[in-house]
N, C-alpha and C positions, 0 to 999 in steps of 0.2 A: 433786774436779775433775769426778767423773763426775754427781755430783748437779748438780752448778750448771750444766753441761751441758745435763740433766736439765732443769733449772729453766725456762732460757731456753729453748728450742722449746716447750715447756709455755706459755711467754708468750706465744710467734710464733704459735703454734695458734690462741688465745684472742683474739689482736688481731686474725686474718686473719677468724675468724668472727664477732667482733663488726659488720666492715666488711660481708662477708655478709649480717648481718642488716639492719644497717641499709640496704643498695642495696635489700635485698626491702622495707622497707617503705616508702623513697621511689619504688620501680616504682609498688606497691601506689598509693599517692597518686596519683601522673599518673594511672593507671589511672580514678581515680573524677574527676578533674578532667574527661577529655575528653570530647565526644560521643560516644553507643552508636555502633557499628557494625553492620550488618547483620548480622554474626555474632551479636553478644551478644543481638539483637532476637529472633533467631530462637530462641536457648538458654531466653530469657525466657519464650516461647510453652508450651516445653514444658515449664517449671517450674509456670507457671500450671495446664496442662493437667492434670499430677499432684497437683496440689494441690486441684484440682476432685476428683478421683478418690479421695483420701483423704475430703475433702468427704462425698462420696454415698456412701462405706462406713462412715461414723461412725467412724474409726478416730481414736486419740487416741496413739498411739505416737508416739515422739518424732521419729520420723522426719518423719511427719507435720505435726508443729508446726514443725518446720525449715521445708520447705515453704512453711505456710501464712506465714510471713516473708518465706520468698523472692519468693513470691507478689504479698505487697505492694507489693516494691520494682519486683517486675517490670513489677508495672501501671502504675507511674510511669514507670519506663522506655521502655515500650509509648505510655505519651503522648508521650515526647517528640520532637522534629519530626523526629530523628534517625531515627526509628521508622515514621512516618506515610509514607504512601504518594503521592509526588507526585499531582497531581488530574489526572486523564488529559485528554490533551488529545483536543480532537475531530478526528475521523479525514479524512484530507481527501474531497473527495466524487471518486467515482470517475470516470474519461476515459470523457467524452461524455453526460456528466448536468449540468444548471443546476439553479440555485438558487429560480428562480420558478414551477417547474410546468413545464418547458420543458426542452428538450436542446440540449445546447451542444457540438459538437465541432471542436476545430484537430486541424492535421498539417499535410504542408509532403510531398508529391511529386516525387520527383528528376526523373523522366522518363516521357518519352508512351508511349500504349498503343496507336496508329491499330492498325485493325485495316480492311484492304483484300478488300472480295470482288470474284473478278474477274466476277460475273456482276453486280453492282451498283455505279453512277458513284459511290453514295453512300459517303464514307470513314468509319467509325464509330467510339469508342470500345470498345475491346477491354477488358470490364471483365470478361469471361467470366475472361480467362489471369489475374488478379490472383484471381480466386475459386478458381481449380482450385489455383493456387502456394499460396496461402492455407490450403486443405486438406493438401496435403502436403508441406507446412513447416510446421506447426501455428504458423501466422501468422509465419514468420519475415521472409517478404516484405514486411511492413508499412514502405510509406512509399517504396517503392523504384518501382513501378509503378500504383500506387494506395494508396487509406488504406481499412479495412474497420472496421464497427462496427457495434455492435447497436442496435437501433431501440428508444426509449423507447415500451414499448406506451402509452403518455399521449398520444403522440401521432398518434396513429395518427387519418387524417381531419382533421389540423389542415394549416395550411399550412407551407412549410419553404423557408427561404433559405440557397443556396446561394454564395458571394461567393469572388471568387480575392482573397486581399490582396497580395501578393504575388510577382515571378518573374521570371524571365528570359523576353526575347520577347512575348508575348501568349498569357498562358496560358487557354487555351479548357478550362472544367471540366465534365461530366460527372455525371451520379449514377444509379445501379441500385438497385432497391430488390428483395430478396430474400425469401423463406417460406424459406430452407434454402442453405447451400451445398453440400452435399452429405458422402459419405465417401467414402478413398479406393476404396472399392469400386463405390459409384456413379458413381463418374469413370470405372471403365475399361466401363462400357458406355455404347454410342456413340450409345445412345437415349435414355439421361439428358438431363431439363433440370429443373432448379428453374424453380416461378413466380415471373416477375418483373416487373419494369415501370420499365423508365426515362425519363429525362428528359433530351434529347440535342440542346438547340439550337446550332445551328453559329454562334458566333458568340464573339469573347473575352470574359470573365468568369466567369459560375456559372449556378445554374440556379434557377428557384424552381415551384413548383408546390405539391401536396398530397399527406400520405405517406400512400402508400394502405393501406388496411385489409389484414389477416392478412398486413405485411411484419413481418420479424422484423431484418433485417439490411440492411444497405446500403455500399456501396462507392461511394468519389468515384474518378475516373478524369480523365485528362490527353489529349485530342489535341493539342493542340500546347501549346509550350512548357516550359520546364522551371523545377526547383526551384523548386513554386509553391505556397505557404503557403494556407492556406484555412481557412473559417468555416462551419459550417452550422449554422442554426439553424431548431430545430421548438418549435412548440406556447406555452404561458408568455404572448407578446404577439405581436401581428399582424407578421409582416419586412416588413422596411423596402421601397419598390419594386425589382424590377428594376436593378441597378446598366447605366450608360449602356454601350450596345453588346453587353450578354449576354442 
């Protein structure tokens, strides 16, 4: 009794491991049916790599010739699309640079910056307080009281149009053009000023002129109206005239 006992788990052993074997060798199959994975691509790299290494030592051990098979398979591997390195695509071009030689920048302005001295009738655009907030919010102010941006040194000496496109009201635009906005160290003495030069006609639309030489930066500015979308274009092709009324 005790043998035939015996006998039969001896069988049950023998069946469960045959099943064993054969699930490892239909993994094994899927295994070679699918596409590499990034993992295996990268495992492949460093079989080649040792297999060069065996290579340039003249070694002929069998480790070696292992290797140099793995090698083989590797490189096929290494071909396949699985393996290959999407083609990069092109990077887009950075805020406030064109495509033609020329500088192109939008933004969009929530609201006005007048800036009132009582010792002058004239009312002016405050593009000073958008430069200083600019500094010490390392630009976190952008787009809330003015738009700030760096000057394509390409253009520098060419002409530059300035256009509101859109906004609430009659939005009357602005532009300053800067050598520096300063740090905040140079903001707290009271005899600081960066060189500048703007362009500050009273009237609604934008501005156009010419961006003068050793400017590095510029800031668009709002007296009146608000959330007011805008265009500036320098250098590339001659701007369009004067949009009516600015």
């Amino acid at each position: 009794m005790k043998k035939r006992m015996l006998a039969l788990l001896t069988a049950m052993v023998m069946a469960f491991a045959s099943v064993g074997i054969a699930t490892t060798f239909v993994s094994q199959a899927s295994d070679t049916t699918t596409t590499q994975t990034p993992k295996k691509c990268k495992k492949c790299k460093k079989v080649i790599k040792k297999a060069k290494k065996c290579k340039k030592s003249g070694s002929t051990s069998a480790k070696c010739k292992k290797l140099k098979k793995k090698a083989r398979k590797c490189k096929k591997t290494l071909r396949s699309q699985k393996c290959k390195k999407p083609s990069p695509q092109p990077s887009p071009k950075p805020s406030g640079s064109g495509g033609t030689g020329g500088q192109e920048v939008k933004g969009e302005i929530q609201q006005p910056a007048p800036y009132v001295d009582p010792n002058d009738p004239k009312v002016t655009c405050y593009s000073g307080k958008h430069r200083r907030e600019a500094v010490l919010t390392d630009g976190a102010n952008q787009g809330v009281d003015g738009w700030h941006f760096e000057v394509d040194p390409k253009t520098l000496g060419t002409q530059f149009l300035l256009t509101a496109d859109s906004g609430e009201g009659a939005p009357d635009l602005d532009i300053t053009f800067y050598n520096e906005f300063g740090t905040p160290e140079q903001l707290a003495d009271p005899n600081y000023a960066p060189t500048s030069q703007g362009y500050d006609t009273r009237a609604a639309g934008g501005e156009t002129g010419t961006v003068p030489q050793g400017m590095k930066l510029a800031i668009v500015c709002m007296l009146d109206g608000a959330n007011a979308s805008f265009t500036y274009r320098a250098g590339g092709q001659a701007p369009a005239p004067r949009p009516s009324g600015a």
